[in-house]
C-alpha positions as CSV (number, residue, x, y, z in Angstrom):
1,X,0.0,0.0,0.0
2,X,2.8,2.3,1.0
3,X,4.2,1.4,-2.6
4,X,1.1,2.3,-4.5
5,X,1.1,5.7,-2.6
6,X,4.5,6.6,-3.4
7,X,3.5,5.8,-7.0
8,X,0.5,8.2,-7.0
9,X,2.4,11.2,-4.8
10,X,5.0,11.2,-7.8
11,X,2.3,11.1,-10.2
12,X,0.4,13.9,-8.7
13,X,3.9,15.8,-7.8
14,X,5.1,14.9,-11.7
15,X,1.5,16.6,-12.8
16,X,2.0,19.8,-11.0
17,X,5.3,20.5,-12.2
18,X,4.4,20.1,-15.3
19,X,1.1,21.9,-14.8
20,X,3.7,24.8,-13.4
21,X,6.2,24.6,-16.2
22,X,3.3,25.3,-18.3
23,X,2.1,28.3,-16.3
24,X,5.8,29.3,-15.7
25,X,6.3,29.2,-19.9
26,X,3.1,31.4,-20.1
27,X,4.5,33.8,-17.8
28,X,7.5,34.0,-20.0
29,X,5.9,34.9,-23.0
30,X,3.5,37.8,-21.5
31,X,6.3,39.3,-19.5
32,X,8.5,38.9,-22.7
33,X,5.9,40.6,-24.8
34,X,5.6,43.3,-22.2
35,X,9.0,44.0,-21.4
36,X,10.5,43.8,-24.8
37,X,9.2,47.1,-26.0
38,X,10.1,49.0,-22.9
39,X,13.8,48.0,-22.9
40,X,13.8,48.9,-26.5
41,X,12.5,51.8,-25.6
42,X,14.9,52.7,-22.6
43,X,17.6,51.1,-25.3
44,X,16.7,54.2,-27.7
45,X,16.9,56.6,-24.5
46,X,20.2,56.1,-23.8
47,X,21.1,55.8,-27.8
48,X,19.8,59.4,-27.6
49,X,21.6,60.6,-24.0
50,X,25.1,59.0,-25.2
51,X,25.2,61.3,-27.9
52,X,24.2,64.2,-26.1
53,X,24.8,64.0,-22.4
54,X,27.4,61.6,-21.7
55,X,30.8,60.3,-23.3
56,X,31.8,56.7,-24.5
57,X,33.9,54.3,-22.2
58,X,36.7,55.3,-24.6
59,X,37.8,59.0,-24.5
60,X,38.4,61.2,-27.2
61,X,41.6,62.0,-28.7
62,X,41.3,65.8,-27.3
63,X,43.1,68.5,-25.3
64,X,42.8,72.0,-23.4
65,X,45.3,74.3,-24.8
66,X,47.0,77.0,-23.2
67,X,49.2,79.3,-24.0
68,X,50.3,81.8,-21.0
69,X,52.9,83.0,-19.6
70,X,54.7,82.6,-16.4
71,X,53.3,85.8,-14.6
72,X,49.5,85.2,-15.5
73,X,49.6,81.6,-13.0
74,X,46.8,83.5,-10.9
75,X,44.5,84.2,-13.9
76,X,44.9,80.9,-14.9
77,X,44.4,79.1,-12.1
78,X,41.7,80.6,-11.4
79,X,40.3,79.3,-15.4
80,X,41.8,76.4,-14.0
81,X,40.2,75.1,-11.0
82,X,36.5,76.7,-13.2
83,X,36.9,74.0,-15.7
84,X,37.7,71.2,-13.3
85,X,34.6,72.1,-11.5
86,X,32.4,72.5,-14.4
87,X,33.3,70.1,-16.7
88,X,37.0,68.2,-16.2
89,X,36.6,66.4,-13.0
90,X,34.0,64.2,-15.1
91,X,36.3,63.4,-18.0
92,X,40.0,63.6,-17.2
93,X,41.2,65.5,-20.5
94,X,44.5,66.2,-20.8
95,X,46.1,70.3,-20.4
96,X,48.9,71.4,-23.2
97,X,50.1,74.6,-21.9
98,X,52.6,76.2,-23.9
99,X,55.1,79.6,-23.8
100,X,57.3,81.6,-24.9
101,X,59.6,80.8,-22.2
102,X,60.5,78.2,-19.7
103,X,57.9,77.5,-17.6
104,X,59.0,78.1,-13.7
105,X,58.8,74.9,-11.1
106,X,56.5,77.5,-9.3
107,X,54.1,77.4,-12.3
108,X,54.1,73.5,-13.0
109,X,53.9,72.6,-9.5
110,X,50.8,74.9,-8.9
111,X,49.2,74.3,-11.5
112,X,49.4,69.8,-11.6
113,X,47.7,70.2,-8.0
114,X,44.7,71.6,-9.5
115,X,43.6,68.6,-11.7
116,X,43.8,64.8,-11.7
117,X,44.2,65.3,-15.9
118,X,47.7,64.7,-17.8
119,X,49.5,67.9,-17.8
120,X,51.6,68.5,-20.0
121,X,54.1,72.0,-20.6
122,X,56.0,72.9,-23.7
123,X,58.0,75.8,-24.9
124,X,57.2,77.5,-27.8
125,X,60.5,78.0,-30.6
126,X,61.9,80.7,-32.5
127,X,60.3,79.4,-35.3
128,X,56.9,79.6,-34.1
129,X,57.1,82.9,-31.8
130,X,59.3,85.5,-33.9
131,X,59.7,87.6,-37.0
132,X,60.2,85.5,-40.2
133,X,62.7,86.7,-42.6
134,X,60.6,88.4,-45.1
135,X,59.1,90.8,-42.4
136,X,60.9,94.5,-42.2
137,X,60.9,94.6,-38.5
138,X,62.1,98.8,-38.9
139,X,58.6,99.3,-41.2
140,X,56.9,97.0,-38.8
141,X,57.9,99.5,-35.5
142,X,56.6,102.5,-37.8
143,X,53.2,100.7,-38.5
144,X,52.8,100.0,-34.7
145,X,53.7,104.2,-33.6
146,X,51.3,104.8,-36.3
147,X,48.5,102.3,-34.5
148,X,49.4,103.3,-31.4
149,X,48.5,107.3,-32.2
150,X,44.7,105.9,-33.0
151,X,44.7,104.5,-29.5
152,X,44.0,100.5,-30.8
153,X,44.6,98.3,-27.8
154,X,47.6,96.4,-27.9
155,X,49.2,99.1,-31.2
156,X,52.5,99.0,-29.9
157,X,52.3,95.7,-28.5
158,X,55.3,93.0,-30.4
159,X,54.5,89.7,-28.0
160,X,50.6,90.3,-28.8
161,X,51.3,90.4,-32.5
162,X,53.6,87.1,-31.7
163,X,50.5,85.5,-30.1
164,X,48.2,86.3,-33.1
165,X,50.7,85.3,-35.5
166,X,51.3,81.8,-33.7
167,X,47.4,81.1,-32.7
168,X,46.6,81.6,-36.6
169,X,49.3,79.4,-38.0
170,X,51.7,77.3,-35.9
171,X,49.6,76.4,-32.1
172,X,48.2,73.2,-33.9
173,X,51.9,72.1,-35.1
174,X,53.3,72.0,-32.1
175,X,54.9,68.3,-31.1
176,X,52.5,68.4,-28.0
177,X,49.4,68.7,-29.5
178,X,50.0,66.0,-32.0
179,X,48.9,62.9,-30.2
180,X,44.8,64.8,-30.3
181,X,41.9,66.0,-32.7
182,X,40.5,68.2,-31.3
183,X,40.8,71.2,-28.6
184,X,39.4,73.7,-26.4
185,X,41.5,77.2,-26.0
186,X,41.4,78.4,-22.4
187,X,43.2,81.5,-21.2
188,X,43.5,83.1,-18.1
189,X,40.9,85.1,-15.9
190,X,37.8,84.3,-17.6
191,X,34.9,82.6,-16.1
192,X,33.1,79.8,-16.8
193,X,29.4,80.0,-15.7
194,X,27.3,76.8,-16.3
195,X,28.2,73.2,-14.9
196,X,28.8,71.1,-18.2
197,X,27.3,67.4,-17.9
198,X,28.2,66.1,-21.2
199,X,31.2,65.6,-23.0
200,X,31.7,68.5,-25.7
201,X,34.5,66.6,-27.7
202,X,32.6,63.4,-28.2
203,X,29.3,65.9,-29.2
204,X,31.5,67.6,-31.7
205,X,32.7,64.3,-33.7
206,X,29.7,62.5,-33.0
207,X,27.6,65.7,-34.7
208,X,30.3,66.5,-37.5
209,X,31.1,69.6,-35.7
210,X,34.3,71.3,-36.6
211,X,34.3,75.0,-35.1
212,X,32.4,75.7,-31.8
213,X,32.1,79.0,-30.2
214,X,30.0,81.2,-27.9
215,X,30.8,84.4,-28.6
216,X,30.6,86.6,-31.9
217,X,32.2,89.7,-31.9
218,X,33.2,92.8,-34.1
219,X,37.1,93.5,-35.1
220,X,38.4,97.2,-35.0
221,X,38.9,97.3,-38.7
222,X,41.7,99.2,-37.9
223,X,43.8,96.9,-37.1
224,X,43.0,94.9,-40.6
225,X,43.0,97.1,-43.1
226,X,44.3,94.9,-45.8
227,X,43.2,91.8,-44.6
228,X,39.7,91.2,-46.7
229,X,41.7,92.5,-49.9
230,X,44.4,89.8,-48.8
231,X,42.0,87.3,-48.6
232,X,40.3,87.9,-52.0
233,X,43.9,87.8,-53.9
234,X,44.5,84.4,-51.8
235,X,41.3,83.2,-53.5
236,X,41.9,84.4,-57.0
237,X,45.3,82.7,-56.9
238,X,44.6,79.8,-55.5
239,X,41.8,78.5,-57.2
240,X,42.8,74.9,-56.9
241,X,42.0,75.3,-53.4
242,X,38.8,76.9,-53.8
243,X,37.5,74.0,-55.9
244,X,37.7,71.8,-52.8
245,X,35.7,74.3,-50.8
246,X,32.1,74.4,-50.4
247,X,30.3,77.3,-52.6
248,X,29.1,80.5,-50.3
249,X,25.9,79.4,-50.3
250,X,26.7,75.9,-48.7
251,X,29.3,77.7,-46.5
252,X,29.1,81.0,-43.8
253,X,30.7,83.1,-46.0
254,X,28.0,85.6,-45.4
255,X,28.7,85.3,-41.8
256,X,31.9,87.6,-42.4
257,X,31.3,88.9,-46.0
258,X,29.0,92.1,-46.8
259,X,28.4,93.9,-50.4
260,X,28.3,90.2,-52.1
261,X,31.3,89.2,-51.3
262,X,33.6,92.4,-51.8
263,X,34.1,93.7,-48.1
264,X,34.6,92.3,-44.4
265,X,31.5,93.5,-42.1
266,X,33.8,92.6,-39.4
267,X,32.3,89.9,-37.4
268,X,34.3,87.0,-36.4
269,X,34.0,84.1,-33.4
270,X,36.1,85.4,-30.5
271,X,38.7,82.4,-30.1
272,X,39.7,82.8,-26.6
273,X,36.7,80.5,-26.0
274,X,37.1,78.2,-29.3
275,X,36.2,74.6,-29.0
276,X,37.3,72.7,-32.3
277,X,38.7,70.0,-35.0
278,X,42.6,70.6,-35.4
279,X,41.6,68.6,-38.6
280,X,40.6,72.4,-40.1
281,X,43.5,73.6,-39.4
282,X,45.9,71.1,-40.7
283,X,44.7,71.1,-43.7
284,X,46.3,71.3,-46.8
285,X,43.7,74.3,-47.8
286,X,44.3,76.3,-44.4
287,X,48.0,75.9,-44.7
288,X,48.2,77.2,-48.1
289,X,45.5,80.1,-46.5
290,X,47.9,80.8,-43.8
291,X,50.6,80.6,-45.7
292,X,49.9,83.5,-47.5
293,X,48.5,86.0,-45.4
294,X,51.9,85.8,-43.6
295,X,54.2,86.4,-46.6
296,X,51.3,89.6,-47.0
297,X,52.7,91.0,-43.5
298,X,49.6,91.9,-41.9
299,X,50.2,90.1,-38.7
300,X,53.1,92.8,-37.9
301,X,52.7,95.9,-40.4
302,X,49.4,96.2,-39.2
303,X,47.5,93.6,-36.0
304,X,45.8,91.2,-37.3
305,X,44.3,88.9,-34.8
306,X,43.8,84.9,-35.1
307,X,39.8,85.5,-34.6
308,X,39.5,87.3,-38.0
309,X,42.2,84.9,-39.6
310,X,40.5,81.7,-38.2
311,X,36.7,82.8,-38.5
312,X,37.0,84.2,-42.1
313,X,38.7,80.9,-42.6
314,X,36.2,78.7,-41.2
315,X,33.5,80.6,-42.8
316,X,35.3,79.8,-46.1
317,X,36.2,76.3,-46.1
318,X,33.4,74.5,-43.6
319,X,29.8,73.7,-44.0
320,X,27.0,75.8,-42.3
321,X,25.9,72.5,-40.6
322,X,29.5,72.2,-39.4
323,X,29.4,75.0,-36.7
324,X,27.8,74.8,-33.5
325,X,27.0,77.4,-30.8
326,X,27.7,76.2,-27.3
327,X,24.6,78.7,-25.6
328,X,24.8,76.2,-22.7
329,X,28.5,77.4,-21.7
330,X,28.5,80.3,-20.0
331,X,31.4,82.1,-20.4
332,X,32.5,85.7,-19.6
333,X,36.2,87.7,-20.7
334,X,37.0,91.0,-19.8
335,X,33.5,93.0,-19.6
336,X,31.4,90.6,-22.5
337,X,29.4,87.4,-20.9
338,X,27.4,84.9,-22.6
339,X,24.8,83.9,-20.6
340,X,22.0,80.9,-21.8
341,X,19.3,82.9,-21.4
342,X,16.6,80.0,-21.6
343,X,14.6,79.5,-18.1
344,X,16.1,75.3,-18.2
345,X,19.8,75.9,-17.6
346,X,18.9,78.7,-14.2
347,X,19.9,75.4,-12.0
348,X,23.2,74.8,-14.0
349,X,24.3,78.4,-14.4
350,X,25.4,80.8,-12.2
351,X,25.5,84.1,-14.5
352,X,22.8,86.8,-14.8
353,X,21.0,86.2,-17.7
354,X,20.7,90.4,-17.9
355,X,24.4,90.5,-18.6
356,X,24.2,87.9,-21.8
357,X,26.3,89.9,-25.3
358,X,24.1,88.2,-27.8
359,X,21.8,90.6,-28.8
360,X,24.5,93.9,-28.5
361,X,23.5,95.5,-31.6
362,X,26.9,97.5,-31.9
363,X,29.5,94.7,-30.9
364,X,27.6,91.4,-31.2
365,X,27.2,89.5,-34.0
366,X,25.4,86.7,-33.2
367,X,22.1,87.6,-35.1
368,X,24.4,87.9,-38.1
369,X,25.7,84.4,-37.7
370,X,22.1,83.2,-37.3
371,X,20.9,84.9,-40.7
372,X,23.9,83.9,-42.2
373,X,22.8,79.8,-41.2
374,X,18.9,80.4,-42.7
375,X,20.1,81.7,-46.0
């Protein structure tokens, strides 16, 4: 009897678990059907948030560049310990600062306690930071009295005309900041406003952005008289380059060119906030651009800054669709501050809103910039 009721437990126990496998399969199938499209779903979220708000596992190939000098370590520590707290402490990019002289163990020392980041110091040569043989440095000091009696900042200034000369055509070649694509230009005592929560670098390649910005400002065409001229007779000359350029209408050239095309309106991206591809740079069309304008002299017989000399370039030779304006970095130098003015980035930023240089109609040229995209 015991036998026979062993038999029938197992039967019944054998039943039930099959009876629950069933059930259990069931269950499998309805939770599968429910569940599958809300992981898609949270799948396509993050698809979306990795592309905007947060960087790959892998970093990018990208820098903060520097150049300063020894006696500005305040002012850029101060840009320093900004960035770390905005933005760097996140994503552990690398600094290159350079200059035109040895940097002291005073300087090094305070500055690789501010950041966890590679750090990285280089000196910039003769080559790079100095008058080329074609210049005639006694015309050159004439041009720079004569500036100087308009009262143009820096008119009589040799290291400032230096610093344009080597941001326009020789920061990118420098053995440090070969190993990286892209970079971000920070000088000292500026301020950065907003907490950044995304990584810009990976935004830019992921977007096919090659020239961010946040500020658009007017030049003293004083101190570029000759430059749009230059620039024409670069284009006439070279045409082989233009052919690999995209046509005005593709392009900003509108951004920076007024009367169809025969004079500068002025307006250029202020690059000591400039966040882009040293792809542009090195190429074979900006070199030959570059190239150029410096045989024409303008760096030192009159002042021609890199923002003219890298905006009128970028206008030229990218796409419209290849520019991006970072409004949710706010960033102020000397008395001009973008501000987002939107009510969604009051939690991330800590600037007025009141104080944003967008909409100057003397000095800005942001409106221009954003005509210049619809046309």
């Amino acid at each position: 009897m015991f036998t026979r009721l062993g038999l029938s437990l197992r039967s019944i126990r054998s039943k039930w678990l099959s009876i629950g496998c069933t059930l259990l399969g069931l269950m499998f199938v309805l939770t599968s059907l429910y569940i599958s499209p809300v992981n898609k779903y949270l799948h396509n979220l993050d698809t979306v948030k990795t592309t905007t708000t947060t960087s790959s596992s892998e970093p990018m190939r990208a820098c903060f560049v520097v150049l300063v000098r020894n006696s500005e370590l305040q002012g850029i520590k101060n840009t320093v310990i900004q960035i770390e707290q905005r933005f760097n402490k996140q994503f552990h990019y690398p600094y290159v600062f350079l200059n035109d002289d040895y940097f002291t163990e005073q300087f090094i020392q305070e500055i690789t306690a501010l950041t966890t980041a590679q750090v990285n110091f280089g000196k910039v040569d003769q080559q790079m930071w100095g008058y080329p043989s074609f210049i005639n440095q006694t015309h050159a000091a004439l041009q720079r009295a004569e500036l100087a009696t308009q009262g143009i900042p820096y008119a009589d200034s040799e290291s400032y005309r230096h610093m344009c000369r080597f941001q326009s055509g020789f920061f990118f070649r420098h053995p440090l900041l070969d190993p990286y694509d892209y970079y971000w230009r920070i000088e000292p005592d500026v301020d950065y406003h907003c907490d950044i929560d995304y990584d810009v670098f990976r935004f830019m390649k992921d977007n096919g952005k090659k020239y961010g910005f946040n500020i658009a400002f007017r030049e003293f065409l004083a101190t570029v008289p000759t430059l749009w001229q230059t620039v024409l007779d670069f284009k006439k000359s070279h045409p082989e380059v233009m052919k690999q350029l995209p046509s005005p209408e593709d392009s900003l050239w509108n951004f920076v060119a007024s009367d169809d095309g025969l004079s500068y309106n002025s307006c250029h991206f202020w690059t000591n906030f400039e966040i882009a591809s040293l792809d542009l740079w090195r190429s074979n069309e900006y070199l030959k651009y570059f190239n150029y304008l410096d045989r024409a002299g303008g760096f030192f017989y009159e002042r021609w800054g890199d923002a003219p000399v890298h905006s009128i370039a970028a206008a030229m030779m990218l796409k419209k669709d290849e520019f991006h304006f970072f409004n949710d970095i706010g960033y102020r130098h000397t008395a001009y501050t973008h501000c987002p003015t939107e009510p969604i980035y009051r939690d991330k930023c800590s600037c007025n809103p009141a104080d944003n240089f967008d909409y100057d109609p003397g000095l800005s040229c942001y409106s221009i910039f954003k005509d210049a995209l619809r046309r």
